[in-house]
N, C-alpha and C positions, 0 to 999 in steps of 0.2 A: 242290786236289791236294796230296798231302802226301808227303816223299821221304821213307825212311830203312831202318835195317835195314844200312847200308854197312859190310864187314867193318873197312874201316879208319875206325875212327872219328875219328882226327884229320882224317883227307881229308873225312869227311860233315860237321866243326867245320867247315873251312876254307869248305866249300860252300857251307855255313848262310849263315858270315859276309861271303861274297863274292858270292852267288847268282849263282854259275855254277861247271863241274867245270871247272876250267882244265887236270886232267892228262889230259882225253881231248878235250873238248870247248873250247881254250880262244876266247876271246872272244865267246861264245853265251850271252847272258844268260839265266838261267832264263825263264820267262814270269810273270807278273805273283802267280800263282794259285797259283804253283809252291812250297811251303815247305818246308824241309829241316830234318828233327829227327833228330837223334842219338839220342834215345831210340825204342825201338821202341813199346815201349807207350804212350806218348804220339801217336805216328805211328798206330796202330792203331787207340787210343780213341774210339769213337761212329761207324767206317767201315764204309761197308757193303758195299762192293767193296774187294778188296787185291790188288792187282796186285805179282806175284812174279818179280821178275828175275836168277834166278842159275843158274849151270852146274849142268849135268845133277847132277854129283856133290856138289851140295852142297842140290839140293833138297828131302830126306826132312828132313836137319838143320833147314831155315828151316822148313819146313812144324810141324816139330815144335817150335819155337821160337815159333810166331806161336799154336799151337791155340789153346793156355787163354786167348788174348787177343782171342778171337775169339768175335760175339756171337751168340746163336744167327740171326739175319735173314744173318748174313757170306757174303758169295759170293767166292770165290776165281779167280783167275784167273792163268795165267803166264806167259813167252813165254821159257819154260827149250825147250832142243833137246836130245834125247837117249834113246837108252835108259838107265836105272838097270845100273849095271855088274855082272854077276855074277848079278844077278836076272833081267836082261833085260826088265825093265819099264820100258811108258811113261809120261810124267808124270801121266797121269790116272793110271793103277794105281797111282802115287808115291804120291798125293794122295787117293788112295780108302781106303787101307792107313792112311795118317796121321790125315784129317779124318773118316774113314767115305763110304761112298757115299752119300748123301743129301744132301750139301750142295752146292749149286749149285757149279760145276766152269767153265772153259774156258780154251783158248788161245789165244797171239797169234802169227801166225808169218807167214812171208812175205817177201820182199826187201825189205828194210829197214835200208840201211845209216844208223847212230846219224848217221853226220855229215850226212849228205840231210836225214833227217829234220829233223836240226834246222837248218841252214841254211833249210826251209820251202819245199826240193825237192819237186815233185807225188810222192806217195808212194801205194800202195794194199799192204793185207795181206788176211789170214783171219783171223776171230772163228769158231772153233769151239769147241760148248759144249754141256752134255749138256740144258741148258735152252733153250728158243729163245728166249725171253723175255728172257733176261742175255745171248746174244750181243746181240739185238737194242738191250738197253742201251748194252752196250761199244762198238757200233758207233758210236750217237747221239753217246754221251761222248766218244770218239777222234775222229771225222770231224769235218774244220773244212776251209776252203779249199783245203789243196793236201796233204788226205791221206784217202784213202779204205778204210772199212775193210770187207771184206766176210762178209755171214755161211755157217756151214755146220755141221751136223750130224756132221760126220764129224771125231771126234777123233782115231781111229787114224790114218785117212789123212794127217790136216794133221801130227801128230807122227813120223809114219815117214819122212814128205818132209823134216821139219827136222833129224832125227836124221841121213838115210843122205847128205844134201847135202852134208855137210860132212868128209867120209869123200872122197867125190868129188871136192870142190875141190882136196882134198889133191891128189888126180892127176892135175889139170889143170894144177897150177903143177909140178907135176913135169914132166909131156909140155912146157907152154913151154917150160920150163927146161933141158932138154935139148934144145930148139930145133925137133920134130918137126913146128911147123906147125899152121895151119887146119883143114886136113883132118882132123888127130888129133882137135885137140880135139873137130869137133864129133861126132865118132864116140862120142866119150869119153863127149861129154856126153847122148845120146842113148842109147846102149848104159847106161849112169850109169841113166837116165829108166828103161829099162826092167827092169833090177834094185831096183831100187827100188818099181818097182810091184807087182813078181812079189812081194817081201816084205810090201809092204801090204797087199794084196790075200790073203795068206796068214793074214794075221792078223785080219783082218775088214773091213779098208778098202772103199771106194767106187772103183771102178777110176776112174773119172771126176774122180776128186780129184786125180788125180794130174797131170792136165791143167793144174790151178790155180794159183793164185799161191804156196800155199806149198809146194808140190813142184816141176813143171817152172819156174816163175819165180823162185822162190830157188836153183834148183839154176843156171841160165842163169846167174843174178847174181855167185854166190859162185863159179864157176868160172869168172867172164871178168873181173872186175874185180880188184885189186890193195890195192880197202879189204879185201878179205876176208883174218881172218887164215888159215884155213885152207893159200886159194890161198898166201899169200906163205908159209907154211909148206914146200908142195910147191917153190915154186920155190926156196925155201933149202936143202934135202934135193937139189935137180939141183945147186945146185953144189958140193954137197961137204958143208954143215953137218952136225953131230949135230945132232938132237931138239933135245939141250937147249942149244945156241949157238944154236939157231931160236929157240925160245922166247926165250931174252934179248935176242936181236934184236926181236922181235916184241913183248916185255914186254908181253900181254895173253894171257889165256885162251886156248888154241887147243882148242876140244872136240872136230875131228876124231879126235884124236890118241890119246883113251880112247874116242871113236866108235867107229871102227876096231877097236875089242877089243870091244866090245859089240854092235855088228852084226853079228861072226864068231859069238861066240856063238849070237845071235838063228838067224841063218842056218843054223849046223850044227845045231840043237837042231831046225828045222823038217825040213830036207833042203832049203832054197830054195839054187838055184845062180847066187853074186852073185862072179863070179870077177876084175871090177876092185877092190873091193871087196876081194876076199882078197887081192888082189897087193899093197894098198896096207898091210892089215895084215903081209901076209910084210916089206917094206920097212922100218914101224916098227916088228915085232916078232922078226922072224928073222932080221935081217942082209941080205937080199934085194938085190939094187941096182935102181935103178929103171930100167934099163936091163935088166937080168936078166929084171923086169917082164914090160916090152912085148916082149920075146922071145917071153914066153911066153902072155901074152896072144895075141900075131898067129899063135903055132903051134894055138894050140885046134883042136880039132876042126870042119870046116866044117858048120851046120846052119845051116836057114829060121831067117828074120830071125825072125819069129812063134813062135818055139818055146820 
C-alpha cells in the first residue's frame, strides 16, 4: 500500500520519515505495508487501484490531478462524502465528468471513525461500485480481523447517506447542546433517516440502502458520538461559537458546513421536503438561531409519520 497525494507536503516528509501521522493519529504506527511518498507520481506508478481520500470540494481538483497518471487497467475508488457544490453532483458524477464513465468507479463509506479504525477496533463499512468485480476486490483487500467491508451496487444511495449525515450531526450537537434530551435526539435522528431517503430515493437510490451501514449507521454514529467533527460543530454553534471559532477549535475539515448549502440546493432543484436540513442551513446561512430552529421545526404542520 502506498500513501500520498497529502496537501501538506512537509506533514507527508514528516510521515515518510516517522511512519506514523502524529498530527491526527499520534502513537499508531503505520502497518508494515504501509509507505508514504511525497511524490504523487511515484505513489501512482504501476497501481491499479487508487484509493481517493479528500473533501467533497476538493475532489474534481485530485481527480484531475491524478488522470494522465493513470494507466488504462486503473480503477478508482473514494471514500470522499458530498455533493459537488453548486453543481449538485455526486462523487461518482465527479469522477465520470473527470476520468469518463468507463473506468471502473467506487466508494467507501460507512461508520468509520479514523481513530477505531486504527486502534484495530471491530469496524464494518460499504464497497459500492458500478463494477461488482472491483467492489468484490476492495472488499478482499480492506477486510482482515476486526474490519469488515460490505459490498453493494448502489452508488447513489451509499453517497446521498454520506453526503446528507453530516448536515444532520450538525443538529444533533446542536439539540445536545442546547441540552433538549434523548427524546430529541432520537426524533432528530429518525426524522434525519427519513429526509434523506426521501432525497435518495429521488434521485435513483435503492430505498433499502438506506437501512445500511452507510446511511442509517453512519448517520446513528456521527450524530451520537463526539469523534464526529460535524456533531462537535453543532455543539459549539449551541453555545455560542461562530462558524469559524468552531472550525479553529475543531482544526479539521467540518464538510457538514458546505453540506448544508449543497443539499439545500439538491433539495430545492428536486422539490424534495428536507426541513431539518434546511433549519440547519438557515443557522449557518441566515443568521437563524438554533433555538429559533426547533421552534420552528415543532410548529410544522402535523401530518402521518409516512408521508
Amino acid at each position: 500500500m502506498r500513501l500520498g497525494g497529502v496537501r501538506e507536503l512537509d506533514l507527508l516528509e514528516i510521515m515518510a520519515a516517522d511512519g506514523e501521522n502524529a498530527r491526527y493519529l499520534p502513537g499508531i504506527p503505520f502497518p508494515a505495508n504501509l509507505i508514504a511518498y511525497p511524490d504523487i507520481k511515484e505513489c501512482i506508478d504501476d497501481a491499479r487501484d487508487i484509493l481517493v481520500v479528500v473533501p467533497s470540494h476538493g475532489l474534481r481538483e485530485t481527480l484531475t490531478t491524478i488522470k494522465p497518471l493513470l494507466g488504462p487497467r486503473s480503477r478508482v475508488c473514494w471514500a470522499t462524502k458530498g455533493f459537488e457544490l453548486h453543481t449538485g453532483k455526486l462523487p461518482h458524477q465527479v469522477a465520470a465528468d473527470v476520468l469518463g464513465p468507463d473506468r471502473p468507479m467506487a466508494v467507501l463509506s460507512g461508520p468509520t471513525f479514523a481513530k477505531e479504525v486504527a486502534a484495530g477496533l471491530p469496524t464494518a463499512m460499504t464497497i459500492a461500485a458500478s463494477d461488482a468485480g472491483f467492489a468484490e476486490d476492495l472488499a478482499v483487500a480492506l477486510s482482515a480481523r476486526n474490519f469488515r467491508a460490505y459490498t453493494s451496487d448502489d452508488m447513489i444511495g451509499v453517497e446521498v447517506g454520506g453526503a446528507v449525515k453530516n448536515v444532520l450531526a450538525i443538529a444533533a450537537g446542536m439539540s445536545d447542546g442546547l441540552g433538549f434530551g434523548a427524546n430529541t435526539r432520537v426524533a432528530l435522528i429518525n426524522r434525519g433517516l427519513v429526509e434523506m431517503t426521501r432525497l435518495g430515493v429521488a434521485l435513483g437510490a435503492k430505498q433499502e440502502t438506506f437501512m445500511g451501514l452507510a446511511c442509517m449507521g453512519d448517520l446513528v454514529l456521527t450524530c451520537t458520538d463526539n469523534l464526529s467533527r460535524n456533531r462537535r460543530m453543532g455543539l459549539a454553534l449551541a453555545s455560542g461559537m461562530s462558524i469559524e471559532e468552531a472550525k479553529k477549535e475543531i482544526q479539521q475539515v467540518v464538510e457538514g458546513v458546505m453540506a448544508a448549502e449543497a443539499v439545500k440546493e439538491v433539495a430545492d432543484d428536486l422539490g424534495i421536503e428536507m426541513p431539518i436540513c434546511q433549519q440547519v442551513y438557515q443557522i449557518l446561512y441566515a443568521g437563524t438561531s438554533p433555538r429559533e430552529a426547533v421552534e420552528t421545526l415543532m410548529g410544522r404542520e402535523l401530518k402521518p409519520e409516512n408521508s
